[in-house]
Each structure stands twice: as structure tokens, then as C-alpha cells.
PLY file of the C-alpha trace (Angstrom):
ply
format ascii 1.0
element vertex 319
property float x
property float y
property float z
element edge 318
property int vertex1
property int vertex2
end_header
0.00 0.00 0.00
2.82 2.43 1.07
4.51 1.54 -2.19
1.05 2.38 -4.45
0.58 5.56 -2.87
4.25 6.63 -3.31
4.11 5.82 -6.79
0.90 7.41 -7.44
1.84 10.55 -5.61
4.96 10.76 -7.70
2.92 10.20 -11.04
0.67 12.74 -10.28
3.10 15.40 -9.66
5.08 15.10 -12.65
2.04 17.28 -14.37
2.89 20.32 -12.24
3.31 22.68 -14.89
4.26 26.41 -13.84
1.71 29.18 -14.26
0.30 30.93 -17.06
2.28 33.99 -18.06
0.32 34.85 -20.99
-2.38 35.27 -18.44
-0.54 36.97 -16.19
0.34 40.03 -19.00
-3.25 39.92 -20.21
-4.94 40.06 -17.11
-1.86 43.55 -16.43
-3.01 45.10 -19.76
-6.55 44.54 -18.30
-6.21 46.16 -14.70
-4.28 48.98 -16.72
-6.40 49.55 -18.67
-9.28 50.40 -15.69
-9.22 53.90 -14.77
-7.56 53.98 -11.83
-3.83 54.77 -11.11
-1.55 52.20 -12.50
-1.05 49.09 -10.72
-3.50 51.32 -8.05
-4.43 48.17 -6.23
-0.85 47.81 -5.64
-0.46 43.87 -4.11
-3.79 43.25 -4.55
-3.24 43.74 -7.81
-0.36 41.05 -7.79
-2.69 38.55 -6.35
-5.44 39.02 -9.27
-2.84 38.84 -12.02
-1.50 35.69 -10.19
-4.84 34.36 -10.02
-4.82 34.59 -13.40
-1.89 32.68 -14.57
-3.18 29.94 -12.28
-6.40 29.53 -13.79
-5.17 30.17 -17.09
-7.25 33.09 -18.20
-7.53 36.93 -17.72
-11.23 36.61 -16.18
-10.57 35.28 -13.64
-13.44 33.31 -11.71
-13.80 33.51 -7.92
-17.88 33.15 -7.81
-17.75 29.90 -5.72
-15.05 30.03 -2.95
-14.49 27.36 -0.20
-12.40 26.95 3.02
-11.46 23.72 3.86
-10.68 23.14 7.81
-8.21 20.09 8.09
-8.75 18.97 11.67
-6.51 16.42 13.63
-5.63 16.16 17.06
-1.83 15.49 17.66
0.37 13.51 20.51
2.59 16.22 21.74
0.00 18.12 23.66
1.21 15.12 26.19
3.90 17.33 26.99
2.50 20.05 28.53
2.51 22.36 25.50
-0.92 23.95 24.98
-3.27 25.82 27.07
-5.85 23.31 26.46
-6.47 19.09 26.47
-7.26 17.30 22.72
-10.92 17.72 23.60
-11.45 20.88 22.40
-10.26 19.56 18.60
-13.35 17.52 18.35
-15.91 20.48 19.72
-14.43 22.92 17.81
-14.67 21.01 14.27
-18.37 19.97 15.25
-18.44 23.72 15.81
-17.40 24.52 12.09
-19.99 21.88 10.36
-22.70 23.98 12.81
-21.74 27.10 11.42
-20.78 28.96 14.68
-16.81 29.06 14.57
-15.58 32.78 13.53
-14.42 31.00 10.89
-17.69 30.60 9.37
-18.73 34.04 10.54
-15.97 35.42 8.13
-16.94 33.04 5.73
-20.39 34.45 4.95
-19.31 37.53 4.58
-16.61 36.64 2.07
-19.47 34.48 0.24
-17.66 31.28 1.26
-18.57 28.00 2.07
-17.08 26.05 5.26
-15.73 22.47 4.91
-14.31 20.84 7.83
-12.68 17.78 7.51
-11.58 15.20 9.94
-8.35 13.68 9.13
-7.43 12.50 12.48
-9.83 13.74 15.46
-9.00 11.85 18.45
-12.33 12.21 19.70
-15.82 11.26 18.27
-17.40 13.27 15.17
-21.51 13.31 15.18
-21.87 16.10 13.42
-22.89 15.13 9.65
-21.98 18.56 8.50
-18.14 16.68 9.05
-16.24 14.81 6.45
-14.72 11.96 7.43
-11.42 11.44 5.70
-9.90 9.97 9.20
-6.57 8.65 8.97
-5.72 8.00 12.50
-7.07 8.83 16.13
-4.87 11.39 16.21
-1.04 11.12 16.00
2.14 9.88 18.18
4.42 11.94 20.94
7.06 13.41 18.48
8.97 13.77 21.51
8.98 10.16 22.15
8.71 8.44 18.71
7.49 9.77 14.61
4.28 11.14 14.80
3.00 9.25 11.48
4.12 6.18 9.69
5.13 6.59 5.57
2.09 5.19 4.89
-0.21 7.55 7.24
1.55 10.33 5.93
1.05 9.30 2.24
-2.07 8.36 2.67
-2.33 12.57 3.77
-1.41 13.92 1.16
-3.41 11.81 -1.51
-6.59 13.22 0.86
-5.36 16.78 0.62
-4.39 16.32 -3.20
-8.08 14.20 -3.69
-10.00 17.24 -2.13
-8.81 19.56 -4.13
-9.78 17.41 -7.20
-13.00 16.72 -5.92
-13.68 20.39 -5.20
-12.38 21.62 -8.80
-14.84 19.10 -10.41
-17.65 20.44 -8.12
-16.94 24.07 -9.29
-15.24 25.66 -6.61
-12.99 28.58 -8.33
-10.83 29.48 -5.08
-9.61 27.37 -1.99
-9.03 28.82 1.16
-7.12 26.12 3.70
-7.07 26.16 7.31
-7.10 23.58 10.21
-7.82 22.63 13.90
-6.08 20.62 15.99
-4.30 21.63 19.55
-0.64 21.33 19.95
-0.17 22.64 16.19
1.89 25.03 16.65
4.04 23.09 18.10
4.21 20.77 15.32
4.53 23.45 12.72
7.14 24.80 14.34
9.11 22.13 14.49
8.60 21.71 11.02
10.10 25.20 9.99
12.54 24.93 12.21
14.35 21.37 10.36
12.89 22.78 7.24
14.77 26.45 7.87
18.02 24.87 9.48
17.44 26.87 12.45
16.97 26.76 16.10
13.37 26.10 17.71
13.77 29.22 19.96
13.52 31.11 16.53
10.25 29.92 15.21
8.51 28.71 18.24
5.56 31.20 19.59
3.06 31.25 22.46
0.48 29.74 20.21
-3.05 30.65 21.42
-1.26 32.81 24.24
1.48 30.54 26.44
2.70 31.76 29.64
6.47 32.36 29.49
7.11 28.65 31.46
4.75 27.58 29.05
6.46 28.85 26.15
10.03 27.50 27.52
8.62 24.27 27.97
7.51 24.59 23.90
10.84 24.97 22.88
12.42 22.24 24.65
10.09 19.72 23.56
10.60 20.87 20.07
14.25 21.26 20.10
14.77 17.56 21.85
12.55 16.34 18.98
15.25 17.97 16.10
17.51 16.76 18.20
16.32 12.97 18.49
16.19 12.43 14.77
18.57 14.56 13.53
16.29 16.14 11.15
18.27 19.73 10.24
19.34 17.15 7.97
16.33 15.19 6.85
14.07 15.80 3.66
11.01 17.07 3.72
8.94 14.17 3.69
10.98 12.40 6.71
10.68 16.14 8.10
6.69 15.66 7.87
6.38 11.57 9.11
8.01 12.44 12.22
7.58 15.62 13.79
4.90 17.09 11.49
0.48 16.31 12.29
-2.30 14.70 9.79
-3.44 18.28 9.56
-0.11 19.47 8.07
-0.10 16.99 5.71
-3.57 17.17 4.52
-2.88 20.74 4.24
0.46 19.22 2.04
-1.53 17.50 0.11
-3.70 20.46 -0.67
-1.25 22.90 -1.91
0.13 19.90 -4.61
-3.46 19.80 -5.64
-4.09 23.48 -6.21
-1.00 23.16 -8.35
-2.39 19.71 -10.48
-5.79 21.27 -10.86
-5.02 24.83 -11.56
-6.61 26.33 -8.08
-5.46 28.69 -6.34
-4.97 27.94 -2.98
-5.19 31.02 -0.59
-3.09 30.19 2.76
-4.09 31.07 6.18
-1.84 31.54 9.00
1.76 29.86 10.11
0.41 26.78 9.89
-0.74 26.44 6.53
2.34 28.38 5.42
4.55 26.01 7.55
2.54 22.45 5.34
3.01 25.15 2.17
6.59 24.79 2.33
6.67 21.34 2.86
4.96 20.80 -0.49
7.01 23.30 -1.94
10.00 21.11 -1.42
8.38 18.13 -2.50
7.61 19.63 -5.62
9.27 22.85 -6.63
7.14 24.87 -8.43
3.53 24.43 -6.43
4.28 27.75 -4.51
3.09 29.71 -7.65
0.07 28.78 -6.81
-0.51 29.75 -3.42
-2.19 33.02 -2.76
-0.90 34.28 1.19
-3.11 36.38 3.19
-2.05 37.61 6.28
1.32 37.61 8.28
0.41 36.14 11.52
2.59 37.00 14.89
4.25 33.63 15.42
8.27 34.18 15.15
7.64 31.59 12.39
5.19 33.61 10.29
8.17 36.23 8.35
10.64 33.28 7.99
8.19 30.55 5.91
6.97 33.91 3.71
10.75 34.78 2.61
11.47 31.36 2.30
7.99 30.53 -0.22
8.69 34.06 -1.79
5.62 34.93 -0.56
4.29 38.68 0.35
0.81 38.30 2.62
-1.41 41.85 2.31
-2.34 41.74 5.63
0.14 42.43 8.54
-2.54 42.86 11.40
-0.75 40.92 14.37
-3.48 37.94 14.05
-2.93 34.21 15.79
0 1
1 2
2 3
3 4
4 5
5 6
6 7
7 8
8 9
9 10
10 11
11 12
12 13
13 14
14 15
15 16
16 17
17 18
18 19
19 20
20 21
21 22
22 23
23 24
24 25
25 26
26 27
27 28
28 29
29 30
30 31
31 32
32 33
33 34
34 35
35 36
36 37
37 38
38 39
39 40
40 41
41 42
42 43
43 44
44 45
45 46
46 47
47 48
48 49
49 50
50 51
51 52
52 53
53 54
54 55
55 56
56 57
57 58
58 59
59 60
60 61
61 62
62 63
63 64
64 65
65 66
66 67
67 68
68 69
69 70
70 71
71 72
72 73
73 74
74 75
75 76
76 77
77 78
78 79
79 80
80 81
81 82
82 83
83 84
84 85
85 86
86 87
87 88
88 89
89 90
90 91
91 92
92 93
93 94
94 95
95 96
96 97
97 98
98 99
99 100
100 101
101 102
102 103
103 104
104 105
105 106
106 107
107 108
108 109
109 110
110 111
111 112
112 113
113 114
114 115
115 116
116 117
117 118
118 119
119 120
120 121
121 122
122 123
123 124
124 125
125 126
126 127
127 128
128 129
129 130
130 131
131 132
132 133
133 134
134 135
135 136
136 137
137 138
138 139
139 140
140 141
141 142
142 143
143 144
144 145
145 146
146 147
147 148
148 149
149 150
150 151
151 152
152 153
153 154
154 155
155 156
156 157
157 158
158 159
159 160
160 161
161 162
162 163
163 164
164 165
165 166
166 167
167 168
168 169
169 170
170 171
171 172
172 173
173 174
174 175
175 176
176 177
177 178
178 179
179 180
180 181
181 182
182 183
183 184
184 185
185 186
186 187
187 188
188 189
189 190
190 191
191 192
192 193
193 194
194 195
195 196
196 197
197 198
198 199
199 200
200 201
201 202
202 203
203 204
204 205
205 206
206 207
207 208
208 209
209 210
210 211
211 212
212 213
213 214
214 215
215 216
216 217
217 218
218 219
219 220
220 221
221 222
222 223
223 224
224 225
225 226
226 227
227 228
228 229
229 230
230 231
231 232
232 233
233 234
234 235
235 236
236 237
237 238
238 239
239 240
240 241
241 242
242 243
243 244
244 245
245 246
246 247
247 248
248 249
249 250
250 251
251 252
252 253
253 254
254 255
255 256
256 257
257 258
258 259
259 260
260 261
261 262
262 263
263 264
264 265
265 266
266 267
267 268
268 269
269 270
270 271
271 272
272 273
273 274
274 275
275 276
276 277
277 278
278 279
279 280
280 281
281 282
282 283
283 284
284 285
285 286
286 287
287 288
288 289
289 290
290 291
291 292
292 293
293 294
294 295
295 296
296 297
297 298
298 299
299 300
300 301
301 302
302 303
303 304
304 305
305 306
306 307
307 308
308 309
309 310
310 311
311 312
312 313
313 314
314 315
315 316
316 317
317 318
């Protein structure tokens, strides 16, 4: 099985082809032609024009728009690292598919639909408003042993990657990604962190708002789990297996897909950015079609948007 999904995974991705850039100068000459100042909309503008080359035409479609909530509990929370237990992961998705998260609140306004998905919930699901693309009950201690096995994390990305297909074919024109899942920023940090080559005290935040023991304790745990296996020096799929969460690699998955399908994939916060790199090492080339959208306040958040060559609009301090 491991095998069959590797192979498919790497079959898939040799048809990521780079962007448009026919589009791209059409869709210029088109907001240039507007009257307005030129290039008026300044980055904004840059966002359209990308949009453009990723869907391949200067009208560019963003009628139906999704966000898809990846939700997964993971193992490290064992450690003392969050504010809150795994509970919460399971009320909180039930919460999107009921329409009540702020998430959903923005949503409607943005003329968005909500999808929460559960890719590894350690709790129980009842809300049918959920899909259930469960991989796991939530993931290992990365402190203690690889969150994921090769297969688990495979088996990830295909769902990320088969979402995105599955949402193109329904008609979705733009994919916004998120997630849920306590304890990841601790896994996403330890991501960028191997990812970057740099030290955990660098990219490791307060999360949802850590108390300064709190936030030492953070660190440690991620720097003893780069430590452990080594992994300044690992690729970015061992990277993922072992210290990274289902979430993160359905997000993975997700990016590659927006890249296959030709959708443009607008990321969220640190988290999304962190599984965002990730894919773009897998396969070079799927950042063009990521769309960033704010610069979040975890130490992280500046050092995965130089690294993706990525410029969010929105610097507003949000976690």
C-alpha cells in the first residue's frame, strides 16, 4: 500500500506545470487599462494577475469560494505544550460543520462555504456537517517516537491532493485552507525549524497565548525532537512523518493539488504556510500557486513567507 501511494503521488506530480504567463500580462493590460492609477491596487493587484496565470485566463473566476478546515488532534500536547487538552479539537470542528466558529462568521461575509474535515480527530465526530477522511485517532508523541508512519503520511497527502480534485470538479474557483487541531503550533514549528536549518527558539511562539514557562517548555520539547532524529538534515517528507500532524499533511496535500488542478490555494496563517513549504520542497514549483493572506505573529510567520517568496497583504498581528 505504502509503495502504491508513493508511486501514485509521484505520477501525479510530474504534471505540475508552472503558471500561465500569458495570463498573467493579459490580465496587467486589463487592470491597466481600468481607470484607476496604474497598478492602483498595488499587491492586490499582484494577487489578481497571479490568479490569473493559475487559472489560465484573464477573467478570472472567484464566484464559488471554499475553506477547507483540516482537523486532527496530535500527541505532543502530552507534553505540557498547549493551554488546552485534545478535547477541544473535536468540539471545535463539530463547531465549524454547525456554522458557529468565527471561521464561518468570516466566511459568509466573504461568500464562502465552510468544509471541515476530519483527518485525524482523536475524539468522536456526530456532526454530519463533518467529512470523514480519518486517517488515525490522532497522532504519536514526536517527543517520544514519529508522529506518522510513511504510509499515514502518504495516505495525507493523496486526501489533501483528492480534495482539491474533488472540489475543482464540483466548481469551486478558489480554496481557502485552514485547520484545527491543539498542539499545532508546536508541530509546525518544528517543522520550519528542520525545514529552515534553524533553532526552535527562533520559530517557536506562544500559540493561542502561552505563559512564558509555558512557552520554555515549547521549545524544549521541540528542540529535543530535532535533536532525536537529527532532522536539520532530513528531507522534507521524513521532516513531515516524524515531527509534522495529519493536519499538516492534509494541508500538504492540498497545496500539490491546487498546483495539479489549476486552483489557487489562498493560505491562512503559520500553519498552513509552515505544510506550504513542505509541499514546496516536495515539488518545486507548487508555490506559484498559493495566494498568502495575512502575516500572523508567530516568530515563524516572516521566515516561511521569505522562504515561499511569498508577500501576505495583511500584517494585522493575528494568531
Amino acid at each position: 500500500m505504502e509503495q502504491y501511494l508513493e508511486e501514485q503521488l509521484h505520477c501525479l506530480c510530474r504534471s505540475v506545470r508552472a503558471a500561465d504567463e500569458r495570463a498573467v500580462e493579459a490580465a496587467k493590460r486589463h487592470w491597466n487599462g481600468i481607470a484607476k492609477p496604474l497598478h492602483g491596487l498595488g499587491r492586490f493587484e499582484d494577487l489578481l494577475t497571479k490568479v490569473a496565470g493559475i487559472q489560465n485566463t484573464e477573467n478570472i473566476k472567484m464566484d464559488r469560494k471554499a475553506v477547507v478546515v483540516f482537523c486532527a488532534d496530535n500527541g505532543v500536547v502530552a507534553e505540557g505544550v498547549t493551554q488546552t487538552d485534545s478535547s477541544v479539537t473535536a468540539v471545535v470542528t463539530e463547531n465549524f460543520a454547525r456554522g458557529i466558529a468565527s471561521v464561518n462568521c468570516m466566511a459568509s461575509v466573504a461568500g464562502a462555504d465552510v468544509i471541515p474535515v476530519d483527518i485525524g480527530v482523536m475524539g468522536e465526530i456526530k456532526e454530519p456537517g463533518v467529512r470523514n477522511c480519518r486517517i488515525a485517532n490522532g497522532t504519536n508523541n514526536m517527543r517520544k517516537e514519529p508522529v506518522m508512519s510513511r504510509e499515514q503520511a502518504l495516505e495525507a497527502l493523496h486526501t489533501g491532493i483528492r480534495l482539491a480534485s474533488e472540489l475543482k470538479d464540483t466548481g469551486y474557483d478558489l480554496l481557502a485552507v485552514g485547520e484545527m487541531g491543539i498542539g499545532n503550533t508546536t508541530t509546525s514549528s518544528a517543522v520550519t525549524a528542520a525545514l529552515l536549518q534553524c533553532e526552535a527558539e527562533e520559530v517557536t511562539g506562544r500559540g493561542a497565548g502561552l505563559t512564558d514557562q509555558g512557552l520554555a517548555r515549547k521549545q524544549q520539547v521541540v528542540r529535543t525532537a530535532l535533536e532525536n532524529y537529527d532532522l536539520w538534515h532530513a528531507d522534507a517528507f521524513t521532516v513531515l512523518q516524524t515531527v509534522g500532524g495529519l493536519d499538516i499533511a492534509g494541508l500538504t496535500g492540498m497545496c500539490i493539488g491546487g498546483a495539479l488542478w489549476h486552483v489557487p490555494i489562498v493560505l491562512d496563517g503559520v500553519i498552513s504556510m509552515a505544510a506550504a513549504l513542505v509541499a514546496e520542497r516536495l515539488f518545486p514549483g507548487v508555490r506559484e500557486y498559493l495566494i498568502p493572506s495575512h502575516l500572523g505573529k508567530e516568530p515563524a510567520a516572516v521566515k516561511l513567507a521569505d522562504a515561499l517568496q511569498l508577500s501576505p497583504v495583511i500584517h494585522a498581528g493575528m494568531a
